[in-house]
C-alpha positions in Angstrom: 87.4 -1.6 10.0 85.0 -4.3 8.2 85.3 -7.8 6.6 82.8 -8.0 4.0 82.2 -10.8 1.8 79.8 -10.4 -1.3 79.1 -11.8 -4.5 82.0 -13.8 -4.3 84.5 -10.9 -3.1 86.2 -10.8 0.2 86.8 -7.3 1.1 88.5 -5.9 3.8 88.3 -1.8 4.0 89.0 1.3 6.7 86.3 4.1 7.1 88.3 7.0 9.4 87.1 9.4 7.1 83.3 10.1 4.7 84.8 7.7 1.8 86.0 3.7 2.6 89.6 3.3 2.1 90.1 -0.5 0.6 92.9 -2.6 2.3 92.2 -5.6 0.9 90.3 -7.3 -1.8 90.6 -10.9 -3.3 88.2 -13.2 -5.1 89.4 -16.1 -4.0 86.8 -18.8 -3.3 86.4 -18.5 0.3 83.2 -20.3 0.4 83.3 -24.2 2.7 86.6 -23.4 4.3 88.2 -22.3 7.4 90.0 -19.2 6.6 92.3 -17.4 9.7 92.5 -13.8 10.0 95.6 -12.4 12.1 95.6 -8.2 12.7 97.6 -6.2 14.2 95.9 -2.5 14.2 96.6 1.0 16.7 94.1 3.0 16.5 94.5 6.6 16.4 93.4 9.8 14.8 96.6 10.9 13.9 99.1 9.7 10.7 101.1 7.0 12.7 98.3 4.2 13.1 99.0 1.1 11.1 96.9 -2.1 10.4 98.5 -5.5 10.0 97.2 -8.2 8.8 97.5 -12.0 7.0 95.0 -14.5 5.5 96.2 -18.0 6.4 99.4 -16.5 7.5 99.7 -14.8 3.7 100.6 -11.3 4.9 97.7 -8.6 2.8 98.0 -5.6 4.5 100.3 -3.2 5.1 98.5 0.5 5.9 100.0 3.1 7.7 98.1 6.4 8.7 94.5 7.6 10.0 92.5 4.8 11.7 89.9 6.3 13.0 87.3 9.3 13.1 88.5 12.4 15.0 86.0 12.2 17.7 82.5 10.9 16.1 81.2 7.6 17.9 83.7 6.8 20.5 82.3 6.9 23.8 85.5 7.6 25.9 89.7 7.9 24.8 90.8 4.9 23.6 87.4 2.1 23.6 87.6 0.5 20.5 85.6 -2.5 20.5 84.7 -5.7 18.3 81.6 -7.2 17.0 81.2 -10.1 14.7 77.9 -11.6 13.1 76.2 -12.2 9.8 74.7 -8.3 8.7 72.6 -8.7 5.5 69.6 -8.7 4.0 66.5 -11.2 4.7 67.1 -14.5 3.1 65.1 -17.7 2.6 67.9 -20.1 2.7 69.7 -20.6 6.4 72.8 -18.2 6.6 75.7 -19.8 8.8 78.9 -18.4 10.3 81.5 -20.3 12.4 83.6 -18.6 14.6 86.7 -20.0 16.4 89.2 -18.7 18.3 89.1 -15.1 18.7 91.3 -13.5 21.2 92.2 -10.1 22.1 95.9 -9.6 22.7 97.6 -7.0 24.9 97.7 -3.0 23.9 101.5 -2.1 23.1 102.0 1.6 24.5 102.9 3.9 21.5 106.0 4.4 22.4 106.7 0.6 21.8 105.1 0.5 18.3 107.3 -1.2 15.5 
């Protein structure tokens, strides 16, 4: 799963399979601002993973299904990690990002899903 901001579009997508699957797109001027992200995602390579999620506690996605490859990339069951940062191309102007806040809540078993 990526958040991907360019040329003025904020795009949130899903890659469990050789095409990107789009959850969320807006062009709302994001630029200057704090903006919050809340997710709620189970990963799994069958149909009943979801992803969850709200903008400044607007909810935006809703997704149910596949959420991740079948096997490719993970190193052992179940290690899904995060990474943030600023992945572009070189540019002469300083590029800044401001991060606050991220936690990491606790893993529901699946038999508690909602």
């Amino acid at each position: 799963m990526a958040i991907r901001y360019v040329s003025g579009q904020l795009t949130i997508n899903l890659q469990p399979y050789p095409a990107k699957k789009i959850l969320s797109q807006t062009t709302n001027d994001i630029r200057n601002k704090w903006i919050d992200f809340k997710f709620r995602v189970c990963f799994t390579r069958s149909g009943d993973g979801y992803v969850q999620a709200w903008l400044n506690d607007n909810p935006i996605i809703k997704y149910k299904g596949i959420t991740c490859y079948s096997a490719r990339g993970y190193r052992g069951k179940n290690y899904f990690y995060f990474k943030t940062g600023l992945y572009r191309d070189v540019m002469t102007q300083p590029t800044i990002i401001y991060v606050n806040e991220y936690r990491k809540m606790e893993i529901i078993k699946k038999e508690n899903w909602k």
